[in-house]
Each structure stands twice: as structure tokens, then as C-alpha cells.
C-alpha positions as CSV (number, residue, x, y, z in Angstrom):
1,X,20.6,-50.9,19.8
2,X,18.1,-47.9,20.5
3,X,19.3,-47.7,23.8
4,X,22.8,-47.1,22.6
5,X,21.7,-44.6,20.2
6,X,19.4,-43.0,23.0
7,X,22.8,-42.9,25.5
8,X,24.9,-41.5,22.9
9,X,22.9,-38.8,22.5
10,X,22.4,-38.2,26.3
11,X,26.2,-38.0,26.4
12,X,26.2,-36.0,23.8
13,X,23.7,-33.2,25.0
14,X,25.8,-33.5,28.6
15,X,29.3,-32.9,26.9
16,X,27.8,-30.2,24.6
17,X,26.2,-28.6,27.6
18,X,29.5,-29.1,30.0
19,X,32.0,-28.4,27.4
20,X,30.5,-25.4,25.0
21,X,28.7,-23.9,28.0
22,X,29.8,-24.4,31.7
23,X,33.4,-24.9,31.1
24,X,33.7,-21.6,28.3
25,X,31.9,-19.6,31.0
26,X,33.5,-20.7,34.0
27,X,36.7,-19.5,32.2
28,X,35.7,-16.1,31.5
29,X,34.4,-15.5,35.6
30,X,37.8,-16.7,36.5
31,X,40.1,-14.6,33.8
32,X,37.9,-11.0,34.9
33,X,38.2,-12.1,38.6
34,X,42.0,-13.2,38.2
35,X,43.3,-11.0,35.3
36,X,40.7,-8.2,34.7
37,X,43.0,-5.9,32.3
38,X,44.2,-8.7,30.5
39,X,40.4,-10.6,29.5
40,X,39.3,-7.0,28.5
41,X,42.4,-7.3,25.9
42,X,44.7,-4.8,28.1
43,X,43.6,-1.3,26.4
44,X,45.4,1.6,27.0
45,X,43.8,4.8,27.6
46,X,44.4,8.7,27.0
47,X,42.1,11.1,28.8
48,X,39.6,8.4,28.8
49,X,39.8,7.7,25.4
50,X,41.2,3.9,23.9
51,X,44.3,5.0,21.9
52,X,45.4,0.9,21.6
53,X,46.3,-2.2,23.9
54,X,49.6,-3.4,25.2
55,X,49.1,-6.6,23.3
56,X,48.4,-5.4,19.6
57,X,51.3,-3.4,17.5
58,X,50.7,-0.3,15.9
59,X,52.2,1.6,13.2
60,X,53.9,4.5,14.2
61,X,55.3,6.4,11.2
62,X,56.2,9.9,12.1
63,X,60.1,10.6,13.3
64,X,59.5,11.5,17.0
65,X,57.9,8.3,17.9
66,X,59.5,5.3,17.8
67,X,58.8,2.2,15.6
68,X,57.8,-0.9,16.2
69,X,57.9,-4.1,14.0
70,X,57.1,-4.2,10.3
71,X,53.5,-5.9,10.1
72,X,52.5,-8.7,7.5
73,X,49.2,-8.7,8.8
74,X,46.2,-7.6,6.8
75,X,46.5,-6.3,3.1
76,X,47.3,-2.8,4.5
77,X,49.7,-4.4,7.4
78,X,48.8,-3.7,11.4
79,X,45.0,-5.5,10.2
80,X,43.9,-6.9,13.6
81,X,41.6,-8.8,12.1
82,X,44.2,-10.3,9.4
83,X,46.7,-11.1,11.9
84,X,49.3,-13.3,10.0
85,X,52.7,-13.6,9.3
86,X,53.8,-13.6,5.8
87,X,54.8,-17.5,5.8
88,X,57.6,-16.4,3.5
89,X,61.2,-18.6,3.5
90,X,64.7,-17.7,4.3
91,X,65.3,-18.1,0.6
92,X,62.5,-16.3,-1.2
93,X,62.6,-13.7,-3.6
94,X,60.4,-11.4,-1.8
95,X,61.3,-11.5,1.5
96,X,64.8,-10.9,1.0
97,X,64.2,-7.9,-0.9
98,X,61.6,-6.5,1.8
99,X,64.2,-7.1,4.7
100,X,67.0,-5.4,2.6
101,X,64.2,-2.2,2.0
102,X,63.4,-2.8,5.5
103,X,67.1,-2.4,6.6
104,X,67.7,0.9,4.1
105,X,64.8,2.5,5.6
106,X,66.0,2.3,8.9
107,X,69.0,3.5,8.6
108,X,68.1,6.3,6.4
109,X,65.4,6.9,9.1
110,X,67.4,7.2,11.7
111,X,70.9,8.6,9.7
112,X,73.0,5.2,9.9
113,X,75.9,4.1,7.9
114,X,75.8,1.4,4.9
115,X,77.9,-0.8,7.6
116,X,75.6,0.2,10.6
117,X,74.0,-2.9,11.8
118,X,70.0,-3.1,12.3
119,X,68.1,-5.6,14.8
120,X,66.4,-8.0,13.1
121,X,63.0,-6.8,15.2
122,X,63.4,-3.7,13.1
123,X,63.3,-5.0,9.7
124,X,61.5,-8.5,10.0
125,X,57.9,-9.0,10.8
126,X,56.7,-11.2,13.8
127,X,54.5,-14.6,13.4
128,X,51.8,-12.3,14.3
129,X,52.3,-9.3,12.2
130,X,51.5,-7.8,15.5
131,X,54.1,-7.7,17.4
132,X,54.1,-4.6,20.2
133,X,57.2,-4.8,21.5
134,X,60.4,-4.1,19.9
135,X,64.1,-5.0,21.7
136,X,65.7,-2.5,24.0
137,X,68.6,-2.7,20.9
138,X,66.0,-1.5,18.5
139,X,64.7,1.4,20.7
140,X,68.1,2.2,21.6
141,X,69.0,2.6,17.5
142,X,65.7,4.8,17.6
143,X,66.7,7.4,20.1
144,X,68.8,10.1,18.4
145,X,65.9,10.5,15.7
146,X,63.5,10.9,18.1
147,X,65.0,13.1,20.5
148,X,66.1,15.6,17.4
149,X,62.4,15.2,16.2
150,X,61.1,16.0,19.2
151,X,63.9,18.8,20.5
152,X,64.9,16.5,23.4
153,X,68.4,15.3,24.8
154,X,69.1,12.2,23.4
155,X,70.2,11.0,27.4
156,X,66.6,11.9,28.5
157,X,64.7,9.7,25.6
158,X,67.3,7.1,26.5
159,X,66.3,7.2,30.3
160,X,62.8,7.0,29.5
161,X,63.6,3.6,26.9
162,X,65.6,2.2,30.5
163,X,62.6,3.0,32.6
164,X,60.4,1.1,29.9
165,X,62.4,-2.0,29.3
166,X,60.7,-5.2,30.6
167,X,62.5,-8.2,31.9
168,X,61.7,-11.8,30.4
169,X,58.6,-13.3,32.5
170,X,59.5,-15.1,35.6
171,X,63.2,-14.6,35.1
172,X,62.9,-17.6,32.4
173,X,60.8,-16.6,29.5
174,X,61.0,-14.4,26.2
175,X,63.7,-12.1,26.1
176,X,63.8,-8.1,27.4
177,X,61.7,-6.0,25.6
178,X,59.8,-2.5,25.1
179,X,56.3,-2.1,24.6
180,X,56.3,0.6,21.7
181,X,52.5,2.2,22.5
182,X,54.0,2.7,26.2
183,X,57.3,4.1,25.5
184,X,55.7,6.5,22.7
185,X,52.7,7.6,25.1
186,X,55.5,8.1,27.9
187,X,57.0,10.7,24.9
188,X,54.1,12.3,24.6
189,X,53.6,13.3,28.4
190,X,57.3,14.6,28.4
191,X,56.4,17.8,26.6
């Protein structure tokens, strides 16, 4: 029996040291040899300063940017560290009534009609609450306010949402979409 007990603890040292060192470890030289931007959590930088990352929404408020996703996350919403959705049903109280203030503030953002439809990207949050990337629909509602915003043609702001549309992964995966801290920092070096 104590030689049992001695082996199951042998095995259990050996697993501890293969699985919660070597493996974990292993991992992390192979993700900065292999994908170096993506295991440093794909930052973007301005003049050398970290303004964001690809991979975690922001919330861009002012009219001559455009706007991602609504965020559940975090009391304060866009909370990295609280990233959540609001687990909210179709049927609930709550989240109806945020979608509909969701969809009146977009189009009274972005001077729509009561019969004007809105992408559902615009006015619901994502799993996440982080979402970065918005539909090429959504950025395409977006572009008269930001080009009048920002004294631009609304053609030119749309050319720069076609240059920044990305295609699903492999051909096969997700659906197009528009990474909003890209297309707004693309805005920024028009002037």
C-alpha cells in the first residue's frame, strides 16, 4: 500500500512538473517564435506610444470617429478586466429597452429616419463586451457623420472603410469585418 501511495505521488510531482511547467512554457517559446504580435496581445502604436490592441474594443464617443460595439463589460462598460457579456434574454425587460435606446441613439447620431434600419453590431453588445470590430454595414451607416465631423468627402471616408474591411479567415470563418481602432487611426493620419 505505501508503495502505491509513494507512486502516486511520483506521478504526481512528474505531471505537475510536465503539465504546469514544461508544457505552459513550451507554449509561450512557440507563440513569440510563431505569432510574435499576437502573444504580446497585438498592440497598436502611435509615435511609439500604445494607444490600444487590435483585439480589445474601445469606446469611441466623439462624431468624427467611428463607433464600435456597445460594451457590457465592466460597471463602466469597455472594463478589460470585467470582460462579460450582459447574459441578458431575448425577452427581458432591460435589454429590450437598451437595444431600442441603443437604436435611437444611432440614428440620431448619425441623422437617420424612424424607419432607417440599424445593424444589430451597432446597438447590441458582443459575448465579450469587447468586441473591436464592427460590420462593413455598420461602418458604412457611420460615414456621412464622420466625414461632416471631420470636413471630409463622404466618398474618401468610404474608400478608407473599403481599404479596411477584412475578409472571413481562410475564406471559411467569421464574417467581413472592420477593426474600429484601425479604421479610426487611418482617420486620424488623413488630416
Amino acid at each position: 500500500m505505501w508503495r502505491q501511495i509513494v507512486n502516486s505521488f511520483r506521478m504526481l510531482l512528474v505531471l505537475t512538473v510536465i503539465t504546469g511547467f514544461v508544457y505552459p512554457l513550451t507554449m509561450v517559446g512557440v507563440a513569440n517564435t510563431i505569432f510574435p504580435s499576437q502573444a504580446k496581445g497585438s498592440l497598436v502604436e502611435r509615435q511609439g506610444q500604445v494607444v490600444g490592441s487590435k483585439l480589445i474594443g474601445q469606446n469611441f464617443t466623439q462624431p468624427g470617429y467611428f463607433h464600435g460595439r456597445p460594451s457590457a463589460a465592466g460597471k463602466d462598460s469597455y472594463d478589460a478586466a470585467g470582460s462579460a457579456g450582459s447574459n441578458l434574454g431575448p425577452t427581458n425587460k432591460k435589454l429590450i429597452d437598451t437595444v431600442a435606446d441603443n437604436v435611437n441613439k444611432a440614428r440620431q447620431e448619425n441623422g437617420l429616419s424612424e424607419s432607417a434600419a440599424i445593424p444589430a453590431d451597432l446597438v447590441t453588445a458582443s459575448a465579450s463586451g469587447l468586441d473591436p470590430d464592427i460590420s462593413p454595414e455598420a461602418a458604412y451607416l457611420q460615414v456621412e457623420r464622420v466625414a461632416e465631423a471631420r470636413g471630409l468627402a463622404a466618398k474618401e471616408v468610404a474608400n478608407l472603410v473599403d481599404k479596411r474591411i477584412l475578409n472571413r479567415q481562410l475564406a471559411l470563418f467569421g464574417e467581413p469585418r472592420v477593426n474600429v481602432l484601425e479604421l479610426n487611426m487611418a482617420l486620424d493620419r488623413l488630416k
